[in-house]
C-alpha positions in Angstrom: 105.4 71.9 125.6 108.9 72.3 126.6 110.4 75.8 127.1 113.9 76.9 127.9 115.3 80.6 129.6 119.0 81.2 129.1 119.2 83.2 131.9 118.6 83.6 135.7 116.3 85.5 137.7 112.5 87.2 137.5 110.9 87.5 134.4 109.3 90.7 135.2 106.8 91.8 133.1 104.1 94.3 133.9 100.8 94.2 132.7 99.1 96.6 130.0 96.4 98.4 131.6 93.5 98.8 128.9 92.2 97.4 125.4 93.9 96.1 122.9 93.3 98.2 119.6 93.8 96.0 116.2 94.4 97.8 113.2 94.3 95.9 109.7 92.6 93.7 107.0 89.9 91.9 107.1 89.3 89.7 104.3 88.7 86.4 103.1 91.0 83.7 102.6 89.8 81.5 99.3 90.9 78.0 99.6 91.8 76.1 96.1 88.5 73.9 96.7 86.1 76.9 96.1 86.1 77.9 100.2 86.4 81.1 101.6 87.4 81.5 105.1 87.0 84.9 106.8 90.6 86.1 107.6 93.4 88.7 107.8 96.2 88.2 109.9 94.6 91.7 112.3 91.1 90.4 112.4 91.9 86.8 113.3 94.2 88.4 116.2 91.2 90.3 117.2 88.7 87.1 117.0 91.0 85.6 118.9 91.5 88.2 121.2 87.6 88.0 121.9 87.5 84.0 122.3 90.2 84.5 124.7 88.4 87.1 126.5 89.8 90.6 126.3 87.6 93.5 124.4 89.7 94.4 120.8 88.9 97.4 119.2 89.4 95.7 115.5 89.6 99.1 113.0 89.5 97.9 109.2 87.3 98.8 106.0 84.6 96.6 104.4 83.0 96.7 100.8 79.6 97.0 100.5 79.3 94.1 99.3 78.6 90.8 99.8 81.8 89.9 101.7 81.3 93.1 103.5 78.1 91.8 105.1 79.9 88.7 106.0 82.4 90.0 108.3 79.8 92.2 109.6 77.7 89.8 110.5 80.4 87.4 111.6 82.1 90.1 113.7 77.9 90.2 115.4 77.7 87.0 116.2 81.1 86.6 118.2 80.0 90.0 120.3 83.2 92.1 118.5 83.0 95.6 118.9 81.6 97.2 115.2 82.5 100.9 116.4 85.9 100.6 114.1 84.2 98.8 111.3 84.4 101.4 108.2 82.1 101.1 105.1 83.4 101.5 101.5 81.5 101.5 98.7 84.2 102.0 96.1 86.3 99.3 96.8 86.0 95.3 97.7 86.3 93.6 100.5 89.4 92.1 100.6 90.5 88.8 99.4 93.4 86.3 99.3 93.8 83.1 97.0 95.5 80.4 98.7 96.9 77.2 97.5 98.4 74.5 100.0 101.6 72.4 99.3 101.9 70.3 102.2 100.2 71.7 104.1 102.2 75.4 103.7 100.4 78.2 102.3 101.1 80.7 99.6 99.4 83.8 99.4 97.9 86.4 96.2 96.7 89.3 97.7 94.3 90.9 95.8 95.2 95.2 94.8 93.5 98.2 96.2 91.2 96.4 98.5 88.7 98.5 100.9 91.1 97.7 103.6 93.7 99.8 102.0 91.6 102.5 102.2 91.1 103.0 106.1 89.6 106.4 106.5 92.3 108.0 109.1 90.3 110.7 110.7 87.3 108.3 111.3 90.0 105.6 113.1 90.8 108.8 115.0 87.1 109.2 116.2 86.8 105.9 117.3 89.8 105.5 118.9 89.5 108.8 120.9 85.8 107.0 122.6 87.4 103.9 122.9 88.2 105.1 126.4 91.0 102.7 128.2 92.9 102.1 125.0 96.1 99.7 126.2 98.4 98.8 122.9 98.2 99.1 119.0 98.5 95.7 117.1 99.5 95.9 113.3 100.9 94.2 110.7 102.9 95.1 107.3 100.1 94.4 104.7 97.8 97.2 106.0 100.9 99.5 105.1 100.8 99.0 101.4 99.8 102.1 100.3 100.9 105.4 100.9 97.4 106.5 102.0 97.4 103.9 104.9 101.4 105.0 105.8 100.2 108.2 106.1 96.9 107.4 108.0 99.3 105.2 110.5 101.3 108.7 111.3 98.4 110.5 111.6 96.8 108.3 113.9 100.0 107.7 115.9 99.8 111.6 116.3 97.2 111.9 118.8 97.8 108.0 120.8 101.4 107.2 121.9 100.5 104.3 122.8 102.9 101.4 122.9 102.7 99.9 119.3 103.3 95.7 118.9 103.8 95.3 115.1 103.6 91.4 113.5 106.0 91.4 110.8 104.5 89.2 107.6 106.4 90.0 104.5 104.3 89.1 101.7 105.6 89.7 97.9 105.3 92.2 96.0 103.5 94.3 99.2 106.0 95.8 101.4 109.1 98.1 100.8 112.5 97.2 103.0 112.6 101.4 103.1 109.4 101.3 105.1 110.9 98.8 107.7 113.1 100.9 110.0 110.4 103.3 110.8 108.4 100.3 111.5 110.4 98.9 113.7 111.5 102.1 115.5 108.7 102.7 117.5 107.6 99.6 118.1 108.2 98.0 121.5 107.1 94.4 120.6 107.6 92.8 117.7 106.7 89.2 116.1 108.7 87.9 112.9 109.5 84.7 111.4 112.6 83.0 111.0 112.8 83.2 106.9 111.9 87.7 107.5 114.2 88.0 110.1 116.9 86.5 107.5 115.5 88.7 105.0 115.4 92.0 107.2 118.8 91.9 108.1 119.8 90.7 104.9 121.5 87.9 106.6 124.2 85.0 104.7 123.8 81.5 105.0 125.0 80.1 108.5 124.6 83.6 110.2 123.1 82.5 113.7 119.6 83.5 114.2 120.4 85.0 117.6 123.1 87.1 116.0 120.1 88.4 113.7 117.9 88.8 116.6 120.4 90.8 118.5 120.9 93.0 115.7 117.3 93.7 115.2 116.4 94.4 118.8 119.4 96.8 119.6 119.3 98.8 116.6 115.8 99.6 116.9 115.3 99.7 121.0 113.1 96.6 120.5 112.1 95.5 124.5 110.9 92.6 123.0 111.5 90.6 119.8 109.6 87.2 119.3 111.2 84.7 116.2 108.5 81.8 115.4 110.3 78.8 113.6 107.2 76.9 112.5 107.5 73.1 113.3 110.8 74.5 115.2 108.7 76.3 118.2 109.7 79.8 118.7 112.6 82.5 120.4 112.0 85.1 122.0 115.2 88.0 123.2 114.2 90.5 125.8 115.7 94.2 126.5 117.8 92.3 129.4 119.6 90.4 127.1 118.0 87.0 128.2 116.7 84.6 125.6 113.7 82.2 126.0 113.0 79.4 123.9 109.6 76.9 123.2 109.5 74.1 121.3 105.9 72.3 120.1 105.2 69.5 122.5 105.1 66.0 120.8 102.2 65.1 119.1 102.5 62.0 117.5 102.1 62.0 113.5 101.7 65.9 113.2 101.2 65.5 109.6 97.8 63.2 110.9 97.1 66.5 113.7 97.5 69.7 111.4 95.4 70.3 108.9 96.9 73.7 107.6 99.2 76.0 109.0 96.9 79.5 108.3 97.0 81.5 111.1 98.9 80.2 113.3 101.4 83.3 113.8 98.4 85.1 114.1 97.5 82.8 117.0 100.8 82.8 118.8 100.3 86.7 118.2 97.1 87.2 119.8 98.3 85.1 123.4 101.4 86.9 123.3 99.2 89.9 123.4 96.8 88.3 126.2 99.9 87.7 128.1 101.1 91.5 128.0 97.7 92.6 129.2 97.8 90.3 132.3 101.4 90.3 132.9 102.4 87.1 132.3 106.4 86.1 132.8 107.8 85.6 129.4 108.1 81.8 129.8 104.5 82.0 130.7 103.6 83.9 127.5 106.1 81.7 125.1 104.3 78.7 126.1 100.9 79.3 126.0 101.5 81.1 122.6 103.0 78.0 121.3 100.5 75.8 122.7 97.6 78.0 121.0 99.0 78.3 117.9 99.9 74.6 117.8 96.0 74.0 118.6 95.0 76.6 116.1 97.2 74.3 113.4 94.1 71.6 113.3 91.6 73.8 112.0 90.7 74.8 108.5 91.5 78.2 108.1 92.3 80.7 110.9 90.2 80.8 113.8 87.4 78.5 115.3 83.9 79.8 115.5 83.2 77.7 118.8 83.5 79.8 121.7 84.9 76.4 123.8 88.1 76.2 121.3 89.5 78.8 123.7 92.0 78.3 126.3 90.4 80.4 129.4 93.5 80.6 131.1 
């Protein structure tokens, strides 16, 4: 792992006091051979969370169904809190057909899943006996629907708490008017290279610092992280300092990585273990791209083996 800092001086960064709270899908990822991998970018961040030793507060909507029962039981046998776990017995548990080409996935998201119908003043009651709540984790998917904007605000109400939003752009779910808002209050925020270009409706050979900049000033970002895939990631503080990783050498990676789903969702969940403990941004830049390297030769998204994770 090789990191870089284009700048002098600390990297100062105070630690979160309190739980992480994860807010999203959970669903299952189908696989073009016929298997289905429990998934959702929020629930593998909060499995991973768990493996990696903090106590998520994962608040999402299940069918009652079949599916439903899965992720229950699942979410049992890795000791995950349930208390945010809603119940719906209108609606499906959600679900995602994947196919692979080389490895890179391509998502279709099934409509009006049970995840999209959060029940907002239920997330409320939970959350307000979580106790030492320290940061809210979302993504753009659970924001689909009105209902679940909406519930969002509402639940924002009564918790300011600091608000680290994962930016994954998937077609035809998410609305470029809902994006500012988004970004407004967050105060960290992941995104790839391919949406950053798209969020600032960038031109060929713009440089992706120039985007980054843009981003981060015009929203009062403190810190925006840009993964580049096989590239490593970037990552541009509030200081103005810039901090770079790049995937160690492996060898024949196309021998090492089996499939690339859920790896942002890996690199998301250290960078979140490394705001908790207060880890230096190098720090948290390259143990993020080391996990999410690791999580790259699995099937699907997270490992069920408690052992897979890194305990420090």
């Amino acid at each position: 792992m090789t990191s870089n800092s284009q700048s002098q001086g600390k990297n100062e960064n105070s630690a979160i006091q309190g739980r992480p709270i994860i807010l999203g899908e959970a669903l299952f990822d189908q696989f073009p051979d016929g298997e289905a991998v429990l998934g959702g970018a929020p629930f593998n961040v909060a499995w991973h969370l768990k493996g990696l030793g903090a106590s998520p507060l994962f608040i999402s909507r299940i069918g009652k169904d079949g599916a439903g029962e899965k992720v229950r039981a699942a979410m049992q046998d890795w000791d995950m809190d349930l208390a945010g776990l809603q119940e719906d017995p209108n609606h499906p548990t959600g679900a995602v057909r994947i196919t692979l080409d080389k490895g890179q996935p391509t998502f279709d998201i099934m409509p009006d899943q049970a995840y999209d119908h959060i029940d907002a003043g239920e997330a409320r009651s939970v959350l307000a006996g979580a106790g030492d709540a320290g940061l809210l984790y979302h993504g753009t998917l659970i924001l689909r629907s009105a209902a679940m904007r909406d519930g969002l605000d509402a639940l924002l109400a009564d918790n300011r708490l600091p608000i680290f939003v994962d930016i994954n752009l998937r077609a035809p779910w998410w609305d470029p008017a809902h994006l500012p808002g988004l970004l407004e209050r967050a105060r960290w925020v992941k995104v790839n290279d391919d949406e950053l270009a798209i969020i600032t409706g960038s031109v060929p050979g713009r440089e992706l610092a120039d985007m980054a900049r843009y981003v981060q000033t015009t929203h009062d970002i403190r810190l925006l992280i840009v993964t580049r895939g096989a590239k490593g990631a970037v990552a541009f503080d509030e200081t103005g300092r810039e901090f770079s990783v790049s995937p160690a050498p492996s060898g024949d990676a196309t021998v090492d990585t089996v499939d690339t789903v859920g790896a942002g969702d890996a690199f998301s969940a250290m960078t979140i273990t490394g705001l908790l403990n207060g880890w230096p941004i190098p720090v948290i830049m390259d143990k993020a791209q080391a996990f999410a390297s690791r999580v790259c030769r699995l099937r699907g998204a997270v490992s069920l083996d408690p052992d897979f994770y890194p305990t420090s």
